[in-house]
PLY file of the C-alpha trace (Angstrom):
ply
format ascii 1.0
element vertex 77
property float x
property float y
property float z
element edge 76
property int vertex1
property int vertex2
end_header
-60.39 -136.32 -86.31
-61.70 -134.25 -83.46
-60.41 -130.95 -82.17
-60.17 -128.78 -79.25
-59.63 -125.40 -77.94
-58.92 -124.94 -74.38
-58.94 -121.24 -72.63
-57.24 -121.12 -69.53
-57.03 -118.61 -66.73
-53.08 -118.59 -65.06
-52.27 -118.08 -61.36
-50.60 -114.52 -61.50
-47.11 -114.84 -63.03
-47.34 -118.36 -63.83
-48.61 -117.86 -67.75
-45.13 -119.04 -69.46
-45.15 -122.08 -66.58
-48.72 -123.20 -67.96
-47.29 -122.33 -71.65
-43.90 -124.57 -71.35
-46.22 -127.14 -69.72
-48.31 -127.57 -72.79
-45.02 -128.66 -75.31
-44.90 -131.70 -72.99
-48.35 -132.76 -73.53
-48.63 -134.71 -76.90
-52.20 -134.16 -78.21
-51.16 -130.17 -78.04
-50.52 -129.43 -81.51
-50.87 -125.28 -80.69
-50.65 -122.91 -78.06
-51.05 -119.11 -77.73
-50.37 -116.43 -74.88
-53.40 -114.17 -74.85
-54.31 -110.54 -73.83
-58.03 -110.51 -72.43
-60.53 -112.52 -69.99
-58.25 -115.60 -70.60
-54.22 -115.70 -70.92
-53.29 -118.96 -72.68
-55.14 -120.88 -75.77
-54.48 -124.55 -76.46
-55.20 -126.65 -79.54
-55.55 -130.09 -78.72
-56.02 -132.68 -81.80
-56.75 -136.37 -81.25
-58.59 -139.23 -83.32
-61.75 -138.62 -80.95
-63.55 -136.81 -78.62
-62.60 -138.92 -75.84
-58.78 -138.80 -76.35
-59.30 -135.34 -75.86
-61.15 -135.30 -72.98
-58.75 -137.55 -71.22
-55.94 -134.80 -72.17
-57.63 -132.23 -70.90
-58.56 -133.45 -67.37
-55.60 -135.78 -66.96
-52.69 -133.45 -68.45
-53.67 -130.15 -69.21
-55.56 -128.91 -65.71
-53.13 -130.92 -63.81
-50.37 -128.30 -64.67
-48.92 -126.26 -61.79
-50.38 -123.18 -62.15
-53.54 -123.11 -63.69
-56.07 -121.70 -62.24
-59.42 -122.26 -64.69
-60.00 -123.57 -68.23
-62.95 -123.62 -70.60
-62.98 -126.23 -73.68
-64.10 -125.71 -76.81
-65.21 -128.46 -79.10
-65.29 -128.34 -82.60
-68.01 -129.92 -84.64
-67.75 -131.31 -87.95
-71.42 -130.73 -89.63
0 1
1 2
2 3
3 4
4 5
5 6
6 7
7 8
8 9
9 10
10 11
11 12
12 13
13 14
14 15
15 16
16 17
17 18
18 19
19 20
20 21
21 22
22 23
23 24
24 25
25 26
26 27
27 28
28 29
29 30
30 31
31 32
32 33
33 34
34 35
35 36
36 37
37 38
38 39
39 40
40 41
41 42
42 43
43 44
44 45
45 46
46 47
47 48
48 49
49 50
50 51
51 52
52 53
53 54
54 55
55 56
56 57
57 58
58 59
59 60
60 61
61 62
62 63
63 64
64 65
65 66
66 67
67 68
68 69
69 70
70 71
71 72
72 73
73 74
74 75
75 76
């Protein structure tokens, strides 16, 4: 099982756009509004790191009005 967090930066306004957005995307199994350098939080969950990937680029900073995301990959060790 891999997982991911994704940070993202909104377009002014648009945080609970970007925040209904995520629900739609399947491999989102959390999401958080945030106070601080970033405004939204994702956790994306998929059988590999590649499924996740795809989700990110393809779905998540496709949404209208995003402005920048940073992922976060956790490691098993």
């Amino acid at each position: 099982m891999a997982v991911g967090f994704v940070l993202m930066t909104t377009l002014p306004g648009q945080e609970a756009s970007v925040l209904n957005g995520l629900d739609n995307i399947e491999l989102v199994t959390q999401r958080w509004m945030l106070f601080g350098e970033y405004d939204l939080m994702a956790r994306v969950q998929a059988e590999n790191e590649y499924d996740i990937t795809r989700c990110i680029v393809e779905d998540i900073r496709s949404l209208p009005g995003l402005k920048d995301s940073q992922t976060l990959i956790g490691a098993e060790l």
